[in-house]
C-alpha positions as CSV (number, residue, x, y, z in Angstrom):
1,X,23.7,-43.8,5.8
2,X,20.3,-45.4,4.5
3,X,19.3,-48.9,2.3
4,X,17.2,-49.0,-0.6
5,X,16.7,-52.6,-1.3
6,X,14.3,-54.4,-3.6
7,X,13.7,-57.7,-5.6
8,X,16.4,-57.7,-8.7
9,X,13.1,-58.1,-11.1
10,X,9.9,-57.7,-10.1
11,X,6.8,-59.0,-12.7
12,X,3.6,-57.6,-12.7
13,X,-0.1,-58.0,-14.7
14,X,-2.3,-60.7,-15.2
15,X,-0.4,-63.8,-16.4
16,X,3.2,-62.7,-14.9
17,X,3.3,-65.5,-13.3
18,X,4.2,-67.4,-16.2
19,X,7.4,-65.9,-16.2
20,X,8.9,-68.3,-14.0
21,X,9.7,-70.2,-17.3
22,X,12.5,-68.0,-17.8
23,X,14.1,-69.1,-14.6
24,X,17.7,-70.6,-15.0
25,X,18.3,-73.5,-13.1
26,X,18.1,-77.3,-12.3
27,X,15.8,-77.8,-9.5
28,X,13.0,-75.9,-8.2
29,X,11.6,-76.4,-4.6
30,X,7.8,-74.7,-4.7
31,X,6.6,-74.1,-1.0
32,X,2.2,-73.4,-0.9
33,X,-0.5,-73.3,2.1
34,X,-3.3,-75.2,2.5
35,X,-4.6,-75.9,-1.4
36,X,-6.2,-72.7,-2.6
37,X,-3.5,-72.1,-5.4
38,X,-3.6,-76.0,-6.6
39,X,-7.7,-75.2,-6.4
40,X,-7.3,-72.5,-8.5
41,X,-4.4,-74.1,-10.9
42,X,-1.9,-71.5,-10.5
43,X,0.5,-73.9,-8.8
44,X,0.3,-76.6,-11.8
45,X,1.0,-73.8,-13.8
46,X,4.2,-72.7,-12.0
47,X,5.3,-76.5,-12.3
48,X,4.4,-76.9,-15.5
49,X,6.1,-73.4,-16.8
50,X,9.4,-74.7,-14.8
51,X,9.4,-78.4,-15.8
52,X,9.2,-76.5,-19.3
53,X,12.0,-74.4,-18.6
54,X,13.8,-77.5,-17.6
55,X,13.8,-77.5,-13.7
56,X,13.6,-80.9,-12.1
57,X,10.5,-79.8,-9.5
58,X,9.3,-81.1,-5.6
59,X,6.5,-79.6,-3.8
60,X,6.8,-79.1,-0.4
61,X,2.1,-78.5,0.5
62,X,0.4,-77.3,3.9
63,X,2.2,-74.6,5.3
64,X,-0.4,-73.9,7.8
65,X,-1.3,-69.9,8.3
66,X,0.5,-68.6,10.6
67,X,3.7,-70.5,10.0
68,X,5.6,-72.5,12.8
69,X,9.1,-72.9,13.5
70,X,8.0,-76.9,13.5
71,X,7.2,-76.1,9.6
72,X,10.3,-74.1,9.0
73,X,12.7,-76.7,10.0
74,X,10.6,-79.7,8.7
75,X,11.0,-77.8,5.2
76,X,14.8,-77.0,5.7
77,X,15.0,-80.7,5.5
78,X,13.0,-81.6,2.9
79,X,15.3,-78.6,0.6
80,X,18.6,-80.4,2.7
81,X,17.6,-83.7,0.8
82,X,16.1,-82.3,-2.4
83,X,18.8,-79.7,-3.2
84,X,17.5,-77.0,-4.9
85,X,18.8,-73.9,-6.9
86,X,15.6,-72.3,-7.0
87,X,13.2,-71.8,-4.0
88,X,9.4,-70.3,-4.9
89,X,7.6,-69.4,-2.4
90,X,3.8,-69.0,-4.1
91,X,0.2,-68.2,-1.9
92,X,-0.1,-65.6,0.9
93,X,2.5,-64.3,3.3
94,X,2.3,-67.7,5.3
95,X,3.9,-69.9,2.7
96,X,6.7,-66.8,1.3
97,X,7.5,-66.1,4.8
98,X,7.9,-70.0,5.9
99,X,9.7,-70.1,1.9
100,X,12.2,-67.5,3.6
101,X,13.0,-68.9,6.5
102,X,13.3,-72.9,5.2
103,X,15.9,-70.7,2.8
104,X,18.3,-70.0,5.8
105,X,18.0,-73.4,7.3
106,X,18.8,-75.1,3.8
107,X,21.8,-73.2,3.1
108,X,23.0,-72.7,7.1
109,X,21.8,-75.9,8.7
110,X,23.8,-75.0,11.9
111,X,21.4,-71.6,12.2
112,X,19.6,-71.8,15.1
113,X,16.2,-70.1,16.0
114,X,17.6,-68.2,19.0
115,X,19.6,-66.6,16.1
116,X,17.9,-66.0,13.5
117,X,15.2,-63.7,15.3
118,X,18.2,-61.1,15.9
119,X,17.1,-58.5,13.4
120,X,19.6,-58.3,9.7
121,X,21.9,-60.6,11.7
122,X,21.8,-63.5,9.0
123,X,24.4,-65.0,7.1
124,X,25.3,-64.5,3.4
125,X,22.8,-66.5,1.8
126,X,22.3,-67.4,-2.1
127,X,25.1,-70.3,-1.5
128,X,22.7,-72.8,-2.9
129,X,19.8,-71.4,-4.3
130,X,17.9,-68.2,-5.3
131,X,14.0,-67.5,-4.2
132,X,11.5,-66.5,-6.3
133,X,8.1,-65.2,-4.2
134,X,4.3,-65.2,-6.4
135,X,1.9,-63.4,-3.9
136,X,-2.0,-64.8,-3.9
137,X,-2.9,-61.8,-1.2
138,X,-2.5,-58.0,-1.3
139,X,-1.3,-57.4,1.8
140,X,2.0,-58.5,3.2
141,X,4.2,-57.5,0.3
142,X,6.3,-60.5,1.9
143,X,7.2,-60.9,-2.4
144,X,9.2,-57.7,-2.1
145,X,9.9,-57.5,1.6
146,X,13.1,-58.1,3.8
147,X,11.2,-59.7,6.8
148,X,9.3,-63.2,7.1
149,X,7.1,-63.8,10.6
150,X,7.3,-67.2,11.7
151,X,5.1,-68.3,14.6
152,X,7.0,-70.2,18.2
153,X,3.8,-71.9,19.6
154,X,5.0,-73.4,22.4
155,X,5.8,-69.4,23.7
156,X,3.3,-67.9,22.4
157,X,5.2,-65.2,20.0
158,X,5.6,-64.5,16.3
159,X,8.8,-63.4,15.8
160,X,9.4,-60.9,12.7
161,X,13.0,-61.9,11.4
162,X,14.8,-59.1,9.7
163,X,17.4,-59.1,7.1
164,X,17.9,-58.0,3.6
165,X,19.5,-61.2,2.4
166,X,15.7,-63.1,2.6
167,X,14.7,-60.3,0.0
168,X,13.4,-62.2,-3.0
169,X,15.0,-61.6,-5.8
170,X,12.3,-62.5,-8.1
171,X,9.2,-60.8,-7.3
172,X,5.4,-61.6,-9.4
173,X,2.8,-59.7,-8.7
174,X,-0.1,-61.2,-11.0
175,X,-3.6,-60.1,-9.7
176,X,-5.6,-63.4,-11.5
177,X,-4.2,-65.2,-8.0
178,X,-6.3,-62.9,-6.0
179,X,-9.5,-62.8,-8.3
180,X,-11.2,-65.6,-5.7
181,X,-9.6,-64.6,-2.7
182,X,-12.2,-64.6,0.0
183,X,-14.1,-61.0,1.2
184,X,-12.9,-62.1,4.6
185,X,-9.4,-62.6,4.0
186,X,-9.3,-59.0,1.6
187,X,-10.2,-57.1,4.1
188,X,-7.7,-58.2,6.7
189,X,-5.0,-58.0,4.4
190,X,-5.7,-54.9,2.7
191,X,-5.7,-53.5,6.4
192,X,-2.0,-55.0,6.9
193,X,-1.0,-52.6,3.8
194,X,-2.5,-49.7,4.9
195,X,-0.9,-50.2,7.9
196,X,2.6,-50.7,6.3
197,X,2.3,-47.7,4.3
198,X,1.1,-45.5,7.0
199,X,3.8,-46.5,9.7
200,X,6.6,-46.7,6.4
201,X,6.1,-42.7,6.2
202,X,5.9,-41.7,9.7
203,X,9.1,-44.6,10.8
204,X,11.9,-42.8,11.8
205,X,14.1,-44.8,9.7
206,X,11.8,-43.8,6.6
207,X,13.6,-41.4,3.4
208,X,12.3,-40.1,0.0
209,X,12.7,-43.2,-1.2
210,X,10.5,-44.8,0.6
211,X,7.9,-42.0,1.0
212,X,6.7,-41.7,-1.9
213,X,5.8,-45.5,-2.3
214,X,3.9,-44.8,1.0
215,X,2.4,-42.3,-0.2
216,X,0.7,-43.3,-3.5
217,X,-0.1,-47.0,-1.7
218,X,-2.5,-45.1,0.9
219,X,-4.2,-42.9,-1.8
220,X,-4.8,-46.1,-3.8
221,X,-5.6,-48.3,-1.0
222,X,-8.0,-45.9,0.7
223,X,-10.0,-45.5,-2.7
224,X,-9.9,-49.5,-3.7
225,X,-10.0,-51.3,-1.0
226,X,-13.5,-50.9,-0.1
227,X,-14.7,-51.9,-3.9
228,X,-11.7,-54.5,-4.0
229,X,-13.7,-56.3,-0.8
230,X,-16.9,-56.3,-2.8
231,X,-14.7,-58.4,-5.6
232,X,-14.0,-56.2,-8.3
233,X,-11.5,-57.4,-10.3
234,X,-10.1,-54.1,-11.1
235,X,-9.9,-52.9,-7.6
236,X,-8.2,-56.1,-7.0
237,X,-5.7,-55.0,-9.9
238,X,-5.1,-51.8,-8.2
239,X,-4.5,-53.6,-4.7
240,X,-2.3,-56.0,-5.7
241,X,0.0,-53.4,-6.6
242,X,-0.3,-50.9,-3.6
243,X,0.0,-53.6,-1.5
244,X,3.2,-54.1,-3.1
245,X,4.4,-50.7,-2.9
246,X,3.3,-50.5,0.0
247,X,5.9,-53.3,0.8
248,X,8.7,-51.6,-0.9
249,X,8.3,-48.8,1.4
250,X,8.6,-50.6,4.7
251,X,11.2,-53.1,3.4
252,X,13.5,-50.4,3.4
253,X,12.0,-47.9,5.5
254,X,10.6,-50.5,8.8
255,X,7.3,-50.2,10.4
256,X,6.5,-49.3,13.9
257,X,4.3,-50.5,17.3
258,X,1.2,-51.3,15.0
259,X,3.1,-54.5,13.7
260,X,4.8,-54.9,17.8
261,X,1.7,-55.1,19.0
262,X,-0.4,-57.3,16.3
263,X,3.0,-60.2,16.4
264,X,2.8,-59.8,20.7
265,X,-0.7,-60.1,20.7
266,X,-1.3,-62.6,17.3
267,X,-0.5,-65.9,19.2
268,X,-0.9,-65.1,22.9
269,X,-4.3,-66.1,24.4
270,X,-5.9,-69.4,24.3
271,X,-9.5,-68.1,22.9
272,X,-7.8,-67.9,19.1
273,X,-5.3,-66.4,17.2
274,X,-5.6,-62.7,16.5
275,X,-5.6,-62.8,12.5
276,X,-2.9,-60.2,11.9
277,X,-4.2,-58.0,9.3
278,X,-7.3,-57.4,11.2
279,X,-5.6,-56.4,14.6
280,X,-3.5,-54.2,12.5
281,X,-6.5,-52.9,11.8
282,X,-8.0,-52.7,15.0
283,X,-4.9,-50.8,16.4
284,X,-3.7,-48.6,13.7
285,X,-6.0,-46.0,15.0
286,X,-5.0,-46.2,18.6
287,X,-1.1,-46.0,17.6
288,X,-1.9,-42.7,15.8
289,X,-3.6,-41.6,18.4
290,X,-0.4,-42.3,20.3
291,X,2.2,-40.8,17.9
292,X,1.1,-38.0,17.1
293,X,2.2,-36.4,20.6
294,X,5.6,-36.1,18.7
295,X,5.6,-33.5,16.4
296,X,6.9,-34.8,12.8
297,X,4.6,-37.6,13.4
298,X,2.1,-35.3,13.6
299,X,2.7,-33.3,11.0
300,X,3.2,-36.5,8.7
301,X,-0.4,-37.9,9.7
302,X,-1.8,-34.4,8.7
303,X,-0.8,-34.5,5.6
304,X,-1.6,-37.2,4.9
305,X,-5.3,-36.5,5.6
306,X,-5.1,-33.1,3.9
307,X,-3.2,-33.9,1.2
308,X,-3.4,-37.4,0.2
309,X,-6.9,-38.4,1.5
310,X,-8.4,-35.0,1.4
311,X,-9.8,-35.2,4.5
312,X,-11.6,-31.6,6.6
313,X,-9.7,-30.4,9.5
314,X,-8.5,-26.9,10.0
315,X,-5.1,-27.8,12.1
316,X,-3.3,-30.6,12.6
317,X,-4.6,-32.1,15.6
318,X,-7.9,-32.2,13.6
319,X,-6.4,-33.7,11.0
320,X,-5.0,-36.5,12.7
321,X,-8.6,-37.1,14.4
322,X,-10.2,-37.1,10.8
323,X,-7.4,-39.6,9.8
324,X,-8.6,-41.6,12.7
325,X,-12.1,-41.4,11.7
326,X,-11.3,-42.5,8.3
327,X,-9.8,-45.7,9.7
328,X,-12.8,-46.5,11.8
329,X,-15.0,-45.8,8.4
330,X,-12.7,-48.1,6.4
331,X,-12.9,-51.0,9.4
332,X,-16.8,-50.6,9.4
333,X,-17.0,-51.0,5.6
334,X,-15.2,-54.1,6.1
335,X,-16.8,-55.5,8.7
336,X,-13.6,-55.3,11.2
337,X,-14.6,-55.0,14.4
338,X,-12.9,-51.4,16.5
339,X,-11.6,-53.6,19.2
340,X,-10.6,-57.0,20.7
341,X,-13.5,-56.4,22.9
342,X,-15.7,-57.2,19.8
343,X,-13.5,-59.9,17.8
344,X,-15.4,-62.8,16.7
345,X,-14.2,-65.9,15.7
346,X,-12.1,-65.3,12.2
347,X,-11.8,-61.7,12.7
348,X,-15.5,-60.8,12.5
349,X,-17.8,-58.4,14.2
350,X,-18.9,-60.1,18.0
351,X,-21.1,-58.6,21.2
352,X,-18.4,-60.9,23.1
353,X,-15.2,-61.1,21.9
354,X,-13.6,-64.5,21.9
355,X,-10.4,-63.2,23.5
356,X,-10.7,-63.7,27.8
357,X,-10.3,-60.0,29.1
358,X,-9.4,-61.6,32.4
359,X,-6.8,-63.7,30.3
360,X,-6.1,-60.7,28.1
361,X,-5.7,-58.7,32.0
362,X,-3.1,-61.1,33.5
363,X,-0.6,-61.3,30.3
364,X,-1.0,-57.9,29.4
365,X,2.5,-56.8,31.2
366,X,4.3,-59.9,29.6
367,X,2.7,-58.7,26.1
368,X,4.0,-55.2,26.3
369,X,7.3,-56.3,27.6
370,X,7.6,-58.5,24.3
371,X,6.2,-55.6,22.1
372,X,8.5,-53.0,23.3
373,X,11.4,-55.5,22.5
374,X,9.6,-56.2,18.9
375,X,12.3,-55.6,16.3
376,X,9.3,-53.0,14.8
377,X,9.5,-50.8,17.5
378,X,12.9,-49.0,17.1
379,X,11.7,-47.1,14.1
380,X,8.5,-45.9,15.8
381,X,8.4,-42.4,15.9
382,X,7.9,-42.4,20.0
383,X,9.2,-44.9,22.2
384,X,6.8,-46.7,24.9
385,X,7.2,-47.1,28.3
386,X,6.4,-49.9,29.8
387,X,3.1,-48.4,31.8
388,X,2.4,-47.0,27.9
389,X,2.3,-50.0,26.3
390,X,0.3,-51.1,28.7
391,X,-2.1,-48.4,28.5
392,X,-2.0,-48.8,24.3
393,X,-3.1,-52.4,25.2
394,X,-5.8,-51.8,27.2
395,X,-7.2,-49.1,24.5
396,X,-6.9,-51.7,22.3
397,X,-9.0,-53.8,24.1
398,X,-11.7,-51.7,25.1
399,X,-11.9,-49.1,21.8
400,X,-11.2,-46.5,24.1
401,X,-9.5,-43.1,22.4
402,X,-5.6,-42.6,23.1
403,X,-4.6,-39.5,25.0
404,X,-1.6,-39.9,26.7
């Protein structure tokens, strides 16, 4: 038996954020980042539209990117003492996904961690409040998603938590929040929903209902992406809403080692984080490369190089390279580097990449333990070994092709 689950409404279009003014409730907890929606007065607009609708309103500002557990629990409180029956999560993934997880400690303050990481293991939530997500990014479709990555510093990991109870269940999708979003930070995240769309069709837990979702968010990322980076509004219309799409798909239909690798590897050296959408990016390639030694995944990435892309190739093997070539084109357009060999500082372009390769050497049997045990990596469509992963890490690494 299969799950199809989204937001109950979902609002979309310039201005829909406004319709947070037609929330029903008393008190309203808004969790943000690090200032960019105050800057650009989209979060005194959400307070003003709920004090309007009646809401007694507390901020809780600076959920770093990233999140922590630190900044989870620290928010869990804050709700604990505040006591609201409306959580909104508004910015990028970071403050939604910390939003999610502050949700579960609010309403189950006797969760702990160790738990909540088992994937679609939570309790019942919506005891005490309902969460409403307004996305400033087109990437992580956290607005419509089931999942929420929070950051354990102290071990190095982001752990993905799973569970259809932290979908939202009011989703806004208004593309004036992404209008001034940095070059930088469109690229990377545009990346993150290629990658979801592309790993929702080929997961083995995907259906038709969540391949067709895929489907259209790769045609429509592919073509807007690249203009959406150069800051056209309208391509940053069109993303906004692939991205989300995108996110519908992998809600219910998972993801795969792309997304086991990028949470193993995000936190794990001491030279800098590994922004996610950009090693996403960096390894989408790679895990293609990989997958498509079993045969639906194969005939999945061909079509959609033939028939969704358009791409040349005569049989399916040189499909799947021109799909591969395509993401290499799409990563030089945007200034992403191929490899970790070459990551700069904030996910640029480098001769010498900022992440040790002695470093990267010595933890790279820990990271592949920890991304084989990813909760991503049960719907990939081929199963790593141990010595694989390995292998897929060291590709990663170096840019080197995948043939095993």
């Amino acid at each position: 038996m299969g799950r199809f689950t989204n937001p109950r409404d979902l609002y979309f279009g310039e201005g829909a954020r406004h319709e947070v003014k037609n929330l029903k409730g008393s008190r309203a907890m808004i969790v943000t980042g690090g200032g960019s929606m105050r800057r650009g007065g989209f979060l005194q607009d959400v307070e003003a539209d709920l004090k309007e609708a009646g809401f007694e309103v507390e901020i809780f500002e600076g959920v770093e990117s990233d999140p922590s557990v630190e900044t989870v629990m620290k928010g869990a409180k804050a709700m604990e003492a505040f006591q609201p029956d409306w959580i909104i999560g508004i910015g990028g993934g970071s403050p939604i996904d910390a939003a999610k997880a502050m949700w579960l400690f609010y309403e189950y303050p006797e969760e702990t961690f160790e738990q909540a990481v088992v994937p679609f293991s939570f309790p019942e939530l919506r005891t005490k409040a309902k969460f409403c997500a307004i996305a400033s990014t087109s990437g992580t479709a956290t607005e419509v998603t089931a999942f929420s990555v929070i950051t354990d510093y102290e071990k190095g990991i982001k752990y993905p938590l799973a569970d259809f109870n932290i979908t939202p269940d009011v989703a806004i999708v208004d593309p004036e929040l992404t209008y001034t979003m940095p070059a930088k930070l469109c690229a990377h995240t545009g990346m993150d929903a290629l990658t979801h769309a592309i790993e929702a069709y080929v997961s083995t837990a995907g259906s038709m209902y969540t391949d067709g979702n895929a489907l259209h968010a790769i045609r429509e990322i592919v073509e807007w992406l690249p203009k959406s980076y150069q800051g056209d509004h309208e391509a940053r219309q069109h993303m906004h809403d692939a991205q989300c799409i995108a996110g519908i798909a992998f809600s219910s239909g998972l993801l795969g080692i792309v997304h086991s690798m990028a949470h193993k590897t995000g936190a794990a050296f001491t030279g800098d984080h590994i922004i996610h959408g950009c090693a996403n990016a960096m390894y989408l390639g790679k895990v293609i490369q990989f997958n498509a030694k079993d045969e639906r995944a194969k005939s999945r990435y061909a079509f959609i190089a033939k028939d969704i892309l358009h791409l040349a190739g005569e049989t399916e093997d040189e499909l799947v390279e021109a799909l591969v070539q395509k993401i290499r084109d799409l990563n030089d357009a945007l200034d992403i580097p191929q490899g970790i060999k070459n990551y700069g500082q904030y996910g640029v372009k480098a001769d010498e990449s900022i992440i040790d390769y002695e470093e990267f050497e010595a933890k790279k049997a820990d990271v592949a333990a920890n991304a084989i045990l990813d909760a991503c990596t049960g719907s990939n469509p081929r199963i790593p070994t141990q010595e694989e992963m390995e292998q897929l890490l060291e590709c990663v690494y170096t840019d080197t092709p995948v043939t095993f």
